[in-house]
GUPA-836873 format. One record per residue (C-alpha): x negated, y negated, z negated; residue in three letters. Coordinates in steps of 0.5 Angstrom, whole numbers, plus 500, padded with zeros to 3 digits. Layout:
! GUPA-836873
XYZala;...
END
This chain:
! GUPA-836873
500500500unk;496493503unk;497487505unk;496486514unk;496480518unk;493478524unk;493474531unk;492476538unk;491470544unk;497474548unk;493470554unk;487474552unk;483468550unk;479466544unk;483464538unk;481457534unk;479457528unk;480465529unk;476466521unk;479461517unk;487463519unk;486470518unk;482468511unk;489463510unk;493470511unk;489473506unk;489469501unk;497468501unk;497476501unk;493477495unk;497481491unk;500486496unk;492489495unk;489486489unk;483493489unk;480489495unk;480485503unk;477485508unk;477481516unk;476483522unk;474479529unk;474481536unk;466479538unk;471475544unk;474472538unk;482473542unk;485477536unk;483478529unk;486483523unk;486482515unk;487486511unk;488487502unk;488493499unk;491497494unk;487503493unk;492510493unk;489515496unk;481516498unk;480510493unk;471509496unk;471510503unk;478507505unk;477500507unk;480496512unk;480493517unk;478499519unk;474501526unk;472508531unk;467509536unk;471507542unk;471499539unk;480502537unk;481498530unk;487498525unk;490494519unk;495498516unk;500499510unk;504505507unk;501512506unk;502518512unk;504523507unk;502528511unk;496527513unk;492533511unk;496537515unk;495532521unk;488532520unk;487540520unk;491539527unk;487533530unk;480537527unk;477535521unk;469535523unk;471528527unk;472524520unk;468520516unk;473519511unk;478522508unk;484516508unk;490517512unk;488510515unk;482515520unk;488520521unk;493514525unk;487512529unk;484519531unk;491520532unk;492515537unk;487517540unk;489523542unk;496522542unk;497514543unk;504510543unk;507518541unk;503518535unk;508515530unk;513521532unk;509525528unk;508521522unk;511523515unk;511517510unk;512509510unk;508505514unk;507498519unk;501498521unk;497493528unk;492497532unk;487495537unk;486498544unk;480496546unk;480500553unk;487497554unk;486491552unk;494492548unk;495490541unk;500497539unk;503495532unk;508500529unk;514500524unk;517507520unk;524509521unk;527507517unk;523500514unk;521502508unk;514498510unk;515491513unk;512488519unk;515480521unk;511476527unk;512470530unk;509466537unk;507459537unk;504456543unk;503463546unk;499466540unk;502472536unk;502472529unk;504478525unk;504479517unk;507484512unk;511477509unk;514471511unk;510467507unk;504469511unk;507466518unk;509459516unk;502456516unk;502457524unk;510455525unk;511448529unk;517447524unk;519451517unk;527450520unk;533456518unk;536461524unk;542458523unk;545466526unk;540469521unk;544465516unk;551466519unk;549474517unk;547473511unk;553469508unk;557475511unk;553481509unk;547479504unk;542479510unk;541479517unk;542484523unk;538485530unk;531482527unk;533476526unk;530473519unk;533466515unk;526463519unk;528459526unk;523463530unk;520468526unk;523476527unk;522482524unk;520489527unk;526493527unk;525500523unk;523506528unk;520500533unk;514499536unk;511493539unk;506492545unk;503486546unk;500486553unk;498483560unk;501476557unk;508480554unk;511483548unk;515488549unk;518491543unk;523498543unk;525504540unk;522511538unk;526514533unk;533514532unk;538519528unk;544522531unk;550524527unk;553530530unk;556535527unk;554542525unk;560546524unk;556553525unk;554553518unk;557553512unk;556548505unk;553553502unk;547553508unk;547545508unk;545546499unk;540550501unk;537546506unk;538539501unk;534543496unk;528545500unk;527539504unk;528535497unk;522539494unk;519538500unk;519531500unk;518530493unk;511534493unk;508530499unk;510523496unk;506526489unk;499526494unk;496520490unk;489519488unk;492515482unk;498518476unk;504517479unk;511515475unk;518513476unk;524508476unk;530512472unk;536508473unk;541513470unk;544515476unk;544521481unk;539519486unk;533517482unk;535523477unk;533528482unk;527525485unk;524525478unk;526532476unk;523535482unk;517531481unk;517533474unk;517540475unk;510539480unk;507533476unk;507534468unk;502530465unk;502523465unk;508522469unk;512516465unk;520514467unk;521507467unk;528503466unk;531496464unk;537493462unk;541488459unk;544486452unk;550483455unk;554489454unk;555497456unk;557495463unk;550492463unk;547498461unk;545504464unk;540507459unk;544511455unk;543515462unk;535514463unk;534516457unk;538523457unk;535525463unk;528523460unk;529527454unk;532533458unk;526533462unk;521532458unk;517525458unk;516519456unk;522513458unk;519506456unk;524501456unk;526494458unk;531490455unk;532483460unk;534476457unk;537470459unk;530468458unk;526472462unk;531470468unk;529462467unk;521465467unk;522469473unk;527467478unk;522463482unk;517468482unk;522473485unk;524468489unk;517466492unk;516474493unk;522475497unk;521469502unk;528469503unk;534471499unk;537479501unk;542484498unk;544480492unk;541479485unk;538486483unk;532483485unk;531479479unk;532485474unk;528490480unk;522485478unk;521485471unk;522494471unk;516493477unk;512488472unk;513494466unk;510499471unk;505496473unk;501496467unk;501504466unk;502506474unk;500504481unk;505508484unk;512510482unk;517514485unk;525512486unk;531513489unk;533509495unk;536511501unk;541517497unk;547513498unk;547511505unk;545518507unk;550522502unk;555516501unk;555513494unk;559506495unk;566507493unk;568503499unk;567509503unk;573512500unk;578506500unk;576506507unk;577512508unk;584512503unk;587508508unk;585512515unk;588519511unk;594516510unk;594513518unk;592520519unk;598523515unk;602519519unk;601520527unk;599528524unk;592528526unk;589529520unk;585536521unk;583534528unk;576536530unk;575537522unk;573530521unk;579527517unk;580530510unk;586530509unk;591525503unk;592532500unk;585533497unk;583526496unk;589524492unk;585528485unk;580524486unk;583516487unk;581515480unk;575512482unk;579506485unk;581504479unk;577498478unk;578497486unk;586495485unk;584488488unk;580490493unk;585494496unk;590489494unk;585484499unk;584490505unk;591492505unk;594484506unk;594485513unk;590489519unk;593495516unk;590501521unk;587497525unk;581499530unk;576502525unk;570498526unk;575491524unk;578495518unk;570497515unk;568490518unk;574486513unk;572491508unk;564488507unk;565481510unk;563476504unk;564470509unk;571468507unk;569468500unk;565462502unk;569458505unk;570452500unk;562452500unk;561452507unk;561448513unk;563453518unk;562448524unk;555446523unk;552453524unk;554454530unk;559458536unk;555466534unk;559472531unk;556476527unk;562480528unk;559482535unk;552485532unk;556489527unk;560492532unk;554493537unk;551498530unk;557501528unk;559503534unk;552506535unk;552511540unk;548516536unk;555516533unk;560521534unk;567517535unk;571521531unk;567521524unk;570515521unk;565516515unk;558517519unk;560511522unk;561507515unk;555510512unk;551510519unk;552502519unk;549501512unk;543506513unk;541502520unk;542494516unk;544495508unk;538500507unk;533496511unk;535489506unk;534493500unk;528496502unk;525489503unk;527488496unk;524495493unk;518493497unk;517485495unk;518486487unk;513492487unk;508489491unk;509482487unk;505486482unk;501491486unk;504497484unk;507503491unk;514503490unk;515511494unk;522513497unk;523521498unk;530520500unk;526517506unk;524523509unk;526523516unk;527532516unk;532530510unk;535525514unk;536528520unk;540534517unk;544530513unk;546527519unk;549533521unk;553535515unk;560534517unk;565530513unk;569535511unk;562538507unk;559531506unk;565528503unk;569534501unk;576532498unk;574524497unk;568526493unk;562520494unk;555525495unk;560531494unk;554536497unk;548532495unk;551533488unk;553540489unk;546542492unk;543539485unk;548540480unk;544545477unk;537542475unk;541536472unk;545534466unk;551534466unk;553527465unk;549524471unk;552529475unk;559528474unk;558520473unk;564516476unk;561508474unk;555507477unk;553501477unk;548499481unk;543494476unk;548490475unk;546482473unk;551478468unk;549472472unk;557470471unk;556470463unk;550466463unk;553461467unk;559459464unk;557459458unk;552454455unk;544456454unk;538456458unk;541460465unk;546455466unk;541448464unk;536451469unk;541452475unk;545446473unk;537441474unk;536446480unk;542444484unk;542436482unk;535435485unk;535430491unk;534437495unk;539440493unk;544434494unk;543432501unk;543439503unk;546440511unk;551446511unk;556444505unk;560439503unk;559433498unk;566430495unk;567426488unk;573430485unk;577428479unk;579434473unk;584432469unk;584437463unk;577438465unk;574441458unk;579446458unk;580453460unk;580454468unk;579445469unk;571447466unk;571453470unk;572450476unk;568443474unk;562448474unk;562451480unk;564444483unk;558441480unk;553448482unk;555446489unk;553439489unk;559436488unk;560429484unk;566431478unk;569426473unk;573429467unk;578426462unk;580430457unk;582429450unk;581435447unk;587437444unk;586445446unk;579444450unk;572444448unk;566439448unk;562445449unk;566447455unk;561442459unk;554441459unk;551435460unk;549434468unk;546429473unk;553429478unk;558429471unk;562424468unk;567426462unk;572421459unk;575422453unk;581419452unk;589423454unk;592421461unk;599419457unk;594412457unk;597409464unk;590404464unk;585409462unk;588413468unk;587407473unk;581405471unk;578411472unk;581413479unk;579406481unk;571407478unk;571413481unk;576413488unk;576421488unk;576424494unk;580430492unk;584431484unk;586437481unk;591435474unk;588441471unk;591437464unk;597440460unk;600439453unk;602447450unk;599446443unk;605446439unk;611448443unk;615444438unk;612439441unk;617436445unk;614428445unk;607431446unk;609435451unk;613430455unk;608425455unk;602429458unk;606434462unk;611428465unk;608421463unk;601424464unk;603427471unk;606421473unk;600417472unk;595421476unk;600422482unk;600413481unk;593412481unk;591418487unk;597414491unk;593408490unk;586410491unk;588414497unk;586420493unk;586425500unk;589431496unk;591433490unk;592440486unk;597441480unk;597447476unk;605449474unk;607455469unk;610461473unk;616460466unk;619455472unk;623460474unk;625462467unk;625468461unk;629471464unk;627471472unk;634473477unk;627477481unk;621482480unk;616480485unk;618473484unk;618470491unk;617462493unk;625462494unk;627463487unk;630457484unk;627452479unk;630455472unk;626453467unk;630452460unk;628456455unk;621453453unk;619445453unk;612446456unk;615450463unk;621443462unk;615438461unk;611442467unk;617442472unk;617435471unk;610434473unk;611437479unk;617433482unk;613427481unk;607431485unk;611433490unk;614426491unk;608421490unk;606421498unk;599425498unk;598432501unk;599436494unk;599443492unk;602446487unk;599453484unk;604457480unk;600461475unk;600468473unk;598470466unk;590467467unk;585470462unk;577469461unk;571466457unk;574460455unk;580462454unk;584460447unk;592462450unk;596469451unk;595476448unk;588476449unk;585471445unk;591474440unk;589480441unk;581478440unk;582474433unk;587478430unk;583485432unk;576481429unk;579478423unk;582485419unk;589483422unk;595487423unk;597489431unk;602492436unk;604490443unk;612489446unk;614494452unk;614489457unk;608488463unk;605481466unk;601478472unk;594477469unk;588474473unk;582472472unk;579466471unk;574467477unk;579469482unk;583463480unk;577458481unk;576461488unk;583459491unk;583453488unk;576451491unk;579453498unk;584448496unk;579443495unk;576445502unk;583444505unk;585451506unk;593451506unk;600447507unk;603442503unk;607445497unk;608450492unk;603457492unk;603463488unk;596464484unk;597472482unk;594479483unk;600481485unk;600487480unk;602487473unk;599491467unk;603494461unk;602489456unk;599495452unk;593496458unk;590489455unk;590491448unk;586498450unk;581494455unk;581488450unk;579495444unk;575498449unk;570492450unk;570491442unk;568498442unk;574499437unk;577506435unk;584505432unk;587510426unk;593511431unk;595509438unk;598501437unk;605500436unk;609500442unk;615496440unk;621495444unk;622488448unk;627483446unk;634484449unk;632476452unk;625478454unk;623479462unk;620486463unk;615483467unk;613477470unk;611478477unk;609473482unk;609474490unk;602471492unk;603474500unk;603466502unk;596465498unk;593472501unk;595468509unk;593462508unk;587461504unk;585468506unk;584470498unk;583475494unk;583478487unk;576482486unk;576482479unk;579489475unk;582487469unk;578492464unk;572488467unk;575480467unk;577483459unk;570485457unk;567479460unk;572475456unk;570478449unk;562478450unk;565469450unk;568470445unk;563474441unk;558469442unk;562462442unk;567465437unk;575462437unk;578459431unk;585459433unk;590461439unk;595457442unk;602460446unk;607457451unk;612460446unk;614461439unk;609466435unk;612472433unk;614472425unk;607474421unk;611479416unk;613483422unk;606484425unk;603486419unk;607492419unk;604494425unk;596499427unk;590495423unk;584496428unk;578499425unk;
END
């Protein structure tokens, strides 16, 4: 594992200053080799290599750039596991060393451009041909090892990281389609990079520079066609072996080798197999962070440590740690890809390298065997579609609705994203549907000027891989899983390369051996998928050398960041980003928008949510709020913020304020639900209040106005269930939704393009109103419990945000939107998830009590017309937006709740269950 850069004058003429840049490209790659370096230059001076080492294998005689007899020269990263075997092939009396780096070049001398079809490992590497007077360079098959290049001027650059090109670019400029993929997919397709006019050598590429020309084309591809003449019992046979096999290769090593152990079933199986070959010195490493069990995977890392046998060392990752070491991570990525598990990557990889150079782990396991849970929504859908037309045995491809039902309930947690998939485009074509299911585009659509980026979609290049034709039509799981090995892979594999790299330590991947790939591809969906099951065969062929509960797991995370906990609350992470995105950089930013927004109530629940993720985007936000049920730690002090304290019933306040600011948009966030007794204080904000907003945003040209009502408008005691937007306005019954209804008459009446949310049941850190906070104070301070028999409509405070940002950004018509999840939960269901996250065990079940004669069974509202015209969805399941609610409340505490409604009579509760 190296460093490699170089320059090639494609006109075959002398390179300026050849030396000196290829120092430069060294010096900026240092860490990828810190065991030595070295340069080479043509005696012409028309190409050049340079090259940092990191010893593994032949660690005397192994140095690079390295030359043969016939003037043929190479810099080289990553290792050819089979080495020896092609070695004894080649003649092992022709080499001076015994690096695997003589092997390529002996190779190519026997074999030349063929060569890497007979390489077994990871690499990219540049060779010379002197004889040809061509510049070979090449890239693994599946891009374990990277390779970036750019020309300028007619001068080819190359390196194994961006960085190393930019000081020969004319401009350091964004590729405006790159960034089109990346803020679809979380990174880039076709070779494109986020640098204008830098590419990346495909996986299972080479390029050849020769006679003035660059050519670059494919030598490896793999082919989905299924074996239906052997059975499942063959194909675990064959897992087994080739596995083994693997495993054995990846351990050649002249340095001890280790392990990353996420917990789950891939890492698990590399680590022991390569146990029972390698047991001394042989460590597992792990990482996890305190913010709670879905943050944490190391009960898992550690069974398998102590069901093997060796030693587990132990990370625990802090808000702190991310503060000290996000800049790094991101210097050593160049640019962002694949989401934030880089960070948590870099920090286990650091820990590693101080006890190993080399380290084994399991990527590549799920886009081979299919372990993402959108296969199987994706798939839920097309059993139906099949059940329907009776095509679900055709060709053997399609399993059938009957066996996946069993197997559904890992979609618990995914209701709102089968809520979103399902929305429209149901059964359309497979490419749109799969396509609909990975785009993050639309979620970025109050953050983006679309307009800016040009006329590219990236819907076209992901259609050109998904409908590869070394895929066969008929398998609709190949297809998913073939899309995600040739683009999701690659980009997490740039990850496991540059966090490893950043501290000199070999990042090894088994799972990538092109035998092993190559079978699984033929393993029909039936076996591979069998009944619904992600990684069916894979677990089964394995099953029998691992714990059980790796095996059977059902909740694998993937490294998950708590970056949403740390945001929104105060402390180091939201301090540091908040000074990141206030700089001058920052604000004057091309591709999105800046606007003055004004939030009333913005020190409460959903106005202090939404005033951050404003101000993280660049916006300038003024507050008022008089602190009747919001709090002042709510908002942390920012360049671009301004709170005013004082309430909007105050008719000279308001104006002045709208006039200092003159708010493009405004979101009447504030209401008066403290006491519902209350009438007088709820009439002034929710009705006087209102009005004064509505009249200082007519004077100002306020451009639109958001307002916040209560899904009580159309009464206790709804005549529907779901609520639609025909229903009519009934709200007696409670002072708060008569005051609130008010308040949007006068919205709707003030002249400015108004929208006004109806809300469902909105919960989350911050919040003080509703069973869950109720819930929380009754259940930590030794106070009785029970639960009516009714259902609501609960939405996470996130989801929440996200439409109303759409809003701000123009998304939907004047009028009134329905803000829910469109399900509604047993009231009991938040009591469990709210004991769960407490981790409390009840004496017995808690009280289910009958509702009242009076009391809705469920308040559901519509949100049909908000899913089409903000193209919105929910993406948070309740068990995790409660978990995420209580780790706030944990660490900020509550000292008291509010309602809508009156509280129910205390002598009553405390007949109910105590939690303990």
């Amino acid at each position: 594992m190296c460093g490699i850069s170089g320059i090639l004058n494609l006109s075959l003429k002398e390179v300026p200053q050849l030396s000196r840049s290829l120092e430069v490209m060294n010096r900026l790659q240092k860490h990828r080799g810190p065991d030595g370096e070295g340069i080479w230059t043509h005696p012409e001076g028309l190409v050049g290599f340079a090259h940092r080492r990191l010893s593994i294998i032949d660690l005397v005689t192994g140095q690079q750039p390295m030359g043969d007899p016939h003037g043929n020269w190479i810099t080289y990263n990553g290792e050819i596991y089979n080495y020896i075997e092609l070695r004894g092939e080649l003649g092992v009396e022709g080499f001076k060393t015994r690096s695997d780096t003589e092997v390529i070049l002996q190779a190519y001398r026997k074999w030349g451009p063929d060569c890497v079809t007979r390489f077994r490992g990871m690499f990219s590497f540049a060779l010379w041909d002197q004889d040809r007077r061509t510049l070979f360079c090449a890239r693994d098959r599946f891009g374990i090892k990277p390779f970036y290049y750019t020309i300028v001027n007619g001068i080819l650059h190359f390196a194994s990281e961006i960085k190393t090109l930019l000081p020969f670019v004319p401009e350091i400029a964004t590729d405006l389609d790159g960034f089109k993929d990346y803020l679809t997919f979380q990174f880039c397709l076709a070779g494109k990079t986020l640098f204008k006019g830098v590419s990346e050598l495909p996986p299972g590429h080479v390029l050849i520079a020769k006679d003035g020309a660059v050519e670059t084309r494919r030598y490896w591809e793999v082919y989905y066609q299924p074996d239906f003449r052997h059975t499942h019992v063959y194909f675990e046979e064959r897992i087994r072996e080739l596995l083994d096999e693997s495993v054995a290769l990846h351990l050649r090593s002249d340095v001890p080798v280790g392990a990353y152990i996420s917990g789950g079933l891939d890492s698990s199986i590399v680590a022991t197999l390569a146990i029972r070959r390698q047991d001394s010195d042989f460590e597992g490493f792990t990482g996890k962070f305190s913010e709670g069990a879905i943050y944490d995977e190391s009960p898992y890392a550690r069974e398998l440590a102590q069901y093997n046998g060796f030693p587990l060392k132990e990370l625990e990752i802090t808000a702190a740690d991310f503060v000290e070491n996000v800049e790094k991570v991101v210097y050593h990525l160049d640019f962002p890809v694949a989401g934030p598990g880089s960070f948590p990557q870099y920090l286990v990889s650091q820990l590693a390298s101080r006890h190993k150079k080399v380290l084994l782990g399991g990527q590549g396991g799920d886009e081979i065997f299919g372990g993402y849970a959108r296969y199987l929504v994706a798939y839920f859908e097309q059993c139906i579609k099949a059940a329907i037309d009776d095509t679900m045995h055709s060709g053997n491809f399609i399993v059938t609705y009957e066996s996946i039902i069993p197997n559904l309930k890992a979609l618990q947690k995914y209701k709102p994203m089968l809520q979103e998939f399902w929305r429209d485009g149901l059964f359309e074509d497979l490419d749109k549907r799969y396509f609909r299911l990975i785009n993050r585009a639309p979620l970025l659509d109050s953050e983006i000027n679309w307009e800016v980026l040009g006329d590219y979609r990236p819907y076209d290049a992901f259609k050109e891989v998904f409908r590869g034709n070394n895929v066969h039509k008929e398998s609709y799981f190949d297809s998913m899983t073939h899309f995600d090995f040739k683009t999701l892979l690659p980009a997490l594999l740039q990850v496991e390369d540059r966090v490893s790299m950043a501290h000199g330590l070999e990042s090894r991947v088994p799972f990538l051996d092109h035998p092993l790939v190559e079978l699984a591809a033929t393993i029909p969906s039936n076996i591979k998928f069998k009944d619904g099951t992600m990684k069916h065969i894979l677990k089964s062929a394995m099953k029998a050398m691992l714990p059980e509960s790796i095996v059977s797991r059902t909740d694998k995370m993937g490294f998950p960041v708590p970056l949403h906990e740390w945001l929104s609350q105060p402390g180091v992470v939201r301090d540091f980003v908040t000074d990141i995105l206030s700089t001058r950089n920052a604000l004057n930013r091309d591709l999105g928008y800046d606007m003055k927004v004004l939030i009333t109530g913005g020190a409460g629940f959903i106005g202090s949510h939404l005033a951050d993720r404003l101000l993280a985007a660049g916006h300038q936000v003024l507050v008022i709020d008089n602190y009747a049920t919001g709090r002042r730690d709510n908002l942390s002090p920012h360049a671009n913020l301004r709170v005013v304290e004082g309430t909007i019933a105050d008719k000279s306040l308001v104006d002045r304020r709208f006039a200092e600011l003159k708010p493009e948009k405004v979101v009447h966030a504030a209401a008066s639900y403290k006491d519902p007794d209350n009438w007088t204080e709820d009439s002034l904000t929710n009705v006087v209040g209102s009005a004064n907003v509505v009249q200082a945003a007519r004077a100002v040209g306020v451009e639109r106005l958001i307002y916040f009502q209560t899904a009580l408008c159309y009464g206790l005691r709804p005549l529907e269930q779901p609520i639609t937007l025909t229903h009519p306005i009934r709200p007696e019954g409670s002072s708060y939704s008569i005051s609130k209804t008010a308040g949007e008459y006068y919205v709707f009446q003030g002249g400015t393009d108004s929208i006004s949310f109806r809300l469902a049941n909105a919960y989350g850190p911050r919040n003080l109103s509703g069973p869950l906070p109720t819930f929380y104070h009754r259940l930590t301070n030794g106070k009785a419990c029970f639960v009516m028999d009714t259902r609501r409509d609960f939405i996470f405070v996130d989801d929440l945000v996200e439409v109303v940002l759409k809003a701000l950004q123009g998304a939907g018509k004047k009028g009134a939107y329905h803000v829910s999840s469109g399900s509604d939960f047993a009231i009991k269901e938040l009591f469990d998830a709210t004991t769960k996250a407490l981790s409390i065990t009840l004496d017995q079940e808690v009280e289910v009590r009958p509702r009242n004669p009076d009391d809705a069974p469920t308040i559901l509202l519509d949100p049909s017309r908000t899913n089409q015209d903000f193209s919105w969805k929910v993406t948070t399941p309740l068990e995790q937006g409660v978990a995420k609610a209580i780790e706030w409340y944990k660490r900020f505490g509550i000292t008291q709740t509010f309602t809508h409604l009156k509280p129910a009579d205390e002598k009553v509760a405390e007949a109910a269950t105590h939690g303990k």
